[in-house]
PATIBA-343415 format. One record per residue (C-alpha): z, y, x. Coordinates in steps of 0.2 Angstrom, whole numbers, padded with zeros to 4 digits, always signed. Layout:
<pts>
ZYX ...
</pts>
This chain:
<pts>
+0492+0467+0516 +0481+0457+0526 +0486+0444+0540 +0477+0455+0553 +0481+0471+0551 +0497+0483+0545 +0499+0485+0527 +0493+0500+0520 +0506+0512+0509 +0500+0507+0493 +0503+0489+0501 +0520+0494+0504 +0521+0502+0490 +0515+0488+0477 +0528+0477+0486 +0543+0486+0485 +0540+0490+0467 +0537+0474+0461 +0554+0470+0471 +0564+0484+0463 +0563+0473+0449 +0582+0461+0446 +0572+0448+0435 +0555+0448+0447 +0568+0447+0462 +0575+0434+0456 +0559+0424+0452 +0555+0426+0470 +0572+0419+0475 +0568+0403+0464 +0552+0402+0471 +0557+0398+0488 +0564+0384+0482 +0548+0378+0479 +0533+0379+0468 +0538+0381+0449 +0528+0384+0431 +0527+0399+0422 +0539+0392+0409 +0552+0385+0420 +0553+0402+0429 +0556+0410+0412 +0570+0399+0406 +0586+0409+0412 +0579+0425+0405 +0580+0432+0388 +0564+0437+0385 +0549+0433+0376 +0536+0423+0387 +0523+0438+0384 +0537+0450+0392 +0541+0437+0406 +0523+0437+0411 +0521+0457+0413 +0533+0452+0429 +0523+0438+0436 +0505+0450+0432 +0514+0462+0444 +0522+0450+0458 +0506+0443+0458 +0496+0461+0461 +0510+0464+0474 +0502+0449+0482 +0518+0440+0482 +0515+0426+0472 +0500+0415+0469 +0497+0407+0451 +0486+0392+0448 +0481+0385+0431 +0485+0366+0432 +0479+0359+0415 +0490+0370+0400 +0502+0372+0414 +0502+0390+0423 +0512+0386+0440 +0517+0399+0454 +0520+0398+0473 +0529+0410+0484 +0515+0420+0496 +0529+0419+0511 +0518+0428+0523 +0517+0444+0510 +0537+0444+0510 +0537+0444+0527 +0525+0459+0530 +0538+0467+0519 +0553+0461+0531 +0543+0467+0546 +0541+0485+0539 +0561+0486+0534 +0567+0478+0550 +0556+0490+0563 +0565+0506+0553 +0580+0495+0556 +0579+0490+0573 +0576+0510+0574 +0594+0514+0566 +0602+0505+0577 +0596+0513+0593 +0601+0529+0587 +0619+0523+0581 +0622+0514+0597 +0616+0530+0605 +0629+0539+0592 +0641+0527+0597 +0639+0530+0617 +0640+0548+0614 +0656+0549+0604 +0665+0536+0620 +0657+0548+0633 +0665+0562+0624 +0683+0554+0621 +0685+0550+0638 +0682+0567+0642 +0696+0573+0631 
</pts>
């Protein structure tokens, strides 16, 4: 998903699957909070470190998050701008929905008062 250009499906594709995901989701909600290590991201969950990693290895292929070794210390860091790539493709289909109801909605008025 580059800055310039619209994302590609398999873009998309990478994104929304690594979002389908309730524990990576909710390492992407922590992490707007702020930058956080790999360790302190895995705390709340019940799961051994190596299986908490599989989720960062695929939010990080989605493009969503950044990791940087700092020492022993693995931290990670919201890629904001790949969220919103993700945002923007949801919010033209939306945008699209609600033209069509409001059209829907206009129709159905138009043909009451008719009545």
């Amino acid at each position: 998903m580059s800055k310039c250009s619209a994302p590609d499906n398999q873009e998309l594709d990478r994104g929304f699957q690594a979002l389908a995901d309730a524990t990576r989701r909710a390492v992407i909600a922590r992490l707007t909070a702020g930058e956080a290590s790999v360790a302190e991201l895995a705390g709340p969950f019940d799961m051994a470190l190596s299986s908490f990693l599989q989720h960062v290895r695929v939010l990080e292929a989605a493009g969503l998050i950044t990791t940087v070794k700092k020492g022993r210390v693995r931290m990670c860091r919201l890629e904001a701008e790949r969220l919103a790539v993700l945002e923007g493709w949801i919010s033209r289909y939306e945008a699209a929905w609600h033209s069509r109801l409001d059209r829907l909605g206009q129709m159905l008025e138009t043909k009451g008062d008719t009545q």
